[in-house]
C-alpha positions as CSV (number, residue, x, y, z in Angstrom):
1,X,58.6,108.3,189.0
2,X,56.6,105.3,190.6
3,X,58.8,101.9,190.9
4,X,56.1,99.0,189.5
5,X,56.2,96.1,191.4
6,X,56.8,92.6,189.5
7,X,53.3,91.6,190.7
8,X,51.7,93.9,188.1
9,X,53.2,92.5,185.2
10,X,55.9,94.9,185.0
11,X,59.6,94.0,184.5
12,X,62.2,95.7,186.9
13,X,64.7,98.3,185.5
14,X,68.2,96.1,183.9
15,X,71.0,95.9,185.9
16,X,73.2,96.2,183.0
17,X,71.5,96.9,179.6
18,X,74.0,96.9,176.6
19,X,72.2,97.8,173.2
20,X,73.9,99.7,169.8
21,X,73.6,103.0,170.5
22,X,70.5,104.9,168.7
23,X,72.8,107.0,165.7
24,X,73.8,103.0,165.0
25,X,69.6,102.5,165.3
26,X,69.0,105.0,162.8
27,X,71.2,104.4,160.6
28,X,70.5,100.8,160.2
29,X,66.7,101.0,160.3
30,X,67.7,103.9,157.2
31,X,69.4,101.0,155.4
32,X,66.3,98.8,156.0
33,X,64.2,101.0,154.5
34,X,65.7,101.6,151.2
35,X,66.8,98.1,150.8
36,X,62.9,97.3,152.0
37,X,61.8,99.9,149.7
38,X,63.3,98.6,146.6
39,X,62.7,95.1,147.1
40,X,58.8,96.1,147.7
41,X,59.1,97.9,144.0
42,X,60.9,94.7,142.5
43,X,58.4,92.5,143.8
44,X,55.3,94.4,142.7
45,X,56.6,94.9,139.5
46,X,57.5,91.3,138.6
47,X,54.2,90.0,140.5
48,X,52.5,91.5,137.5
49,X,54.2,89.4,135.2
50,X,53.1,86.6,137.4
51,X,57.0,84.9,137.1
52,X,58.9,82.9,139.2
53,X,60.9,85.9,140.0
54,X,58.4,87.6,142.3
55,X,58.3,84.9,144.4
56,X,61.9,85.3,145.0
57,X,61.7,89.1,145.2
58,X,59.1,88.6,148.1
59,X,61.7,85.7,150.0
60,X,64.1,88.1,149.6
61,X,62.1,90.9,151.0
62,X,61.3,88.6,154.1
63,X,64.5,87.8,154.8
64,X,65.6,91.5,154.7
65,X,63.2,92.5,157.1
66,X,64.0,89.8,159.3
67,X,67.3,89.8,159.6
68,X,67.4,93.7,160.1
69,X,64.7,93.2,162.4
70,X,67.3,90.8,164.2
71,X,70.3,93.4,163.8
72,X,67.7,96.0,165.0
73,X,67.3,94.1,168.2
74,X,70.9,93.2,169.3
75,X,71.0,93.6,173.2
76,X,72.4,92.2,176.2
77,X,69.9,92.9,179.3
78,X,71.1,91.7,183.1
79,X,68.3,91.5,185.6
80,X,69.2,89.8,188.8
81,X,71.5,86.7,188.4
82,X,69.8,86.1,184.6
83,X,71.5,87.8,181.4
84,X,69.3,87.6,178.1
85,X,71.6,87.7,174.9
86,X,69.8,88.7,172.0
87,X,72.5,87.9,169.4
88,X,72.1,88.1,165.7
89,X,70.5,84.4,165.0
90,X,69.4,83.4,168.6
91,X,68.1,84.3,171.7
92,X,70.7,83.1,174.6
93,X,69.5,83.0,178.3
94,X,72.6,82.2,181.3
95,X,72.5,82.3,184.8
96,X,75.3,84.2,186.7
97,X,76.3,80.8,188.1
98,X,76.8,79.4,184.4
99,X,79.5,81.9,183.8
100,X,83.1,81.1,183.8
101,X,85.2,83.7,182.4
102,X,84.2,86.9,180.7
103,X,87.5,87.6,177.8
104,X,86.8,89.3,174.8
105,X,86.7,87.2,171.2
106,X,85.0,87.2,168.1
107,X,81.4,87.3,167.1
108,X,79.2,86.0,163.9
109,X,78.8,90.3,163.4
110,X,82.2,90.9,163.8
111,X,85.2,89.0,162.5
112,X,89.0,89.8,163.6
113,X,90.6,92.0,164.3
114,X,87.5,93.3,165.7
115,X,86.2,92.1,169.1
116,X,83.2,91.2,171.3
117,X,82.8,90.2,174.4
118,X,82.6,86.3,175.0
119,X,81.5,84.4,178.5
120,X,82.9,81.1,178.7
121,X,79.8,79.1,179.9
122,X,80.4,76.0,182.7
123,X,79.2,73.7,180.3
124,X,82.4,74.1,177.9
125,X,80.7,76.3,175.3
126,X,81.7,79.8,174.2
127,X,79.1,82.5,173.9
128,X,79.6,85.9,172.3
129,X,77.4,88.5,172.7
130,X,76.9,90.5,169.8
131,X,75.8,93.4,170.9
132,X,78.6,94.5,172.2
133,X,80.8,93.7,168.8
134,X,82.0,97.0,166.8
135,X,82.7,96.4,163.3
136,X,84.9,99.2,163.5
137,X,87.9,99.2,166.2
138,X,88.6,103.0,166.9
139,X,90.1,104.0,170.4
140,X,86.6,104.8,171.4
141,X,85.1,101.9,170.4
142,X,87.4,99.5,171.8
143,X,87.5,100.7,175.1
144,X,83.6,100.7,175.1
145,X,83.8,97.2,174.4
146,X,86.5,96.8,177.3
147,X,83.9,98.6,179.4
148,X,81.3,95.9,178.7
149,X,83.8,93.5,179.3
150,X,84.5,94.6,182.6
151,X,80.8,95.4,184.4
152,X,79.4,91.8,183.0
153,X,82.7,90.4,184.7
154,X,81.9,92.1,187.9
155,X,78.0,91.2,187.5
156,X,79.4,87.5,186.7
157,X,81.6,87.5,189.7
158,X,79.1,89.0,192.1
159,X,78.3,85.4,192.5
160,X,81.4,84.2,193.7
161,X,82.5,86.8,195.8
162,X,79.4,86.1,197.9
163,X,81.0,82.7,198.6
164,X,84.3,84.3,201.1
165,X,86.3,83.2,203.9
166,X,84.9,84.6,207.1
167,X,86.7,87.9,208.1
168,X,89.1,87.9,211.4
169,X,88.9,91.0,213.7
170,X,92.1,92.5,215.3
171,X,92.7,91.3,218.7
């Protein structure tokens, strides 16, 4: 395999890339395309009626595709000291420094008892990274979102550990 350099337009491999894994994928681009499916069918068949009702079929269809797209696209991507959280309704990008604390919470995906992991920003704000949120809190699960938990509190404290108190040798 050839390493690209960033001078060619490539970006370098994530330090820490946390996505939902591909049977979660599958199943919910499955869901999208039924639910797409149907609301193609409604919308055709009331635009030949010419109602108000196909307008709203073809909203609706938009915001189905968009907010799969959206669930589709969850991911938390670490390159360097910059993490990119693609949460369900925004796009979040922190600097290690900005990082307080790393704990585990709630997310807009995934209400208690079920958890995501949260960085509390320097600012005072909370943010929870949805990706990492499992609707469902088996034994598995919940240590996979531990494990999250744990490498972006190491990657957050990288920073800070940089910052030490000079070692003394043995006399």
């Amino acid at each position: 395999m050839v390493a690209m350099s960033e001078d060619h337009g490539f970006r370098p491999q994530p330090d820490i890339e946390i996505r939902t894994p591909l049977g979660g994928r599958v199943a919910q681009g499955a869901v999208l395309a039924v639910g797409g499916f149907v609301a193609v069918v409604v919308t055709i068949a009331l635009a030949g009626r010419g109602t108000f009702w196909a307008i709203l079929a073809a909203a609706a269809l938009g915001i189905w595709v968009a907010y799969y797209y959206r669930l589709l696209n969850l991911s938390v991507v670490v390159r360097g000291d910059v993490l990119e959280a693609r949460n369900l309704f925004s796009t979040h990008r922190v600097d290690r420094g900005a990082v307080g604390e790393v704990t585990l919470g709630e997310s807009s995906v995934a209400k208690s008892p079920n958890q995501t992991v949260v960085l509390a920003l320097a600012n005072g704000r909370c943010l929870a990274l949805d990706a990492c949120a499992r609707t469902l809190q088996s034994r598995r699960k919940r240590r996979r979102v531990e494990d999250f938990q744990r490498r972006l509190a190491q990657w957050s404290a990288t920073d800070r550990s940089n910052v030490t108190e000079p070692e003394l040798g043995d006399s």
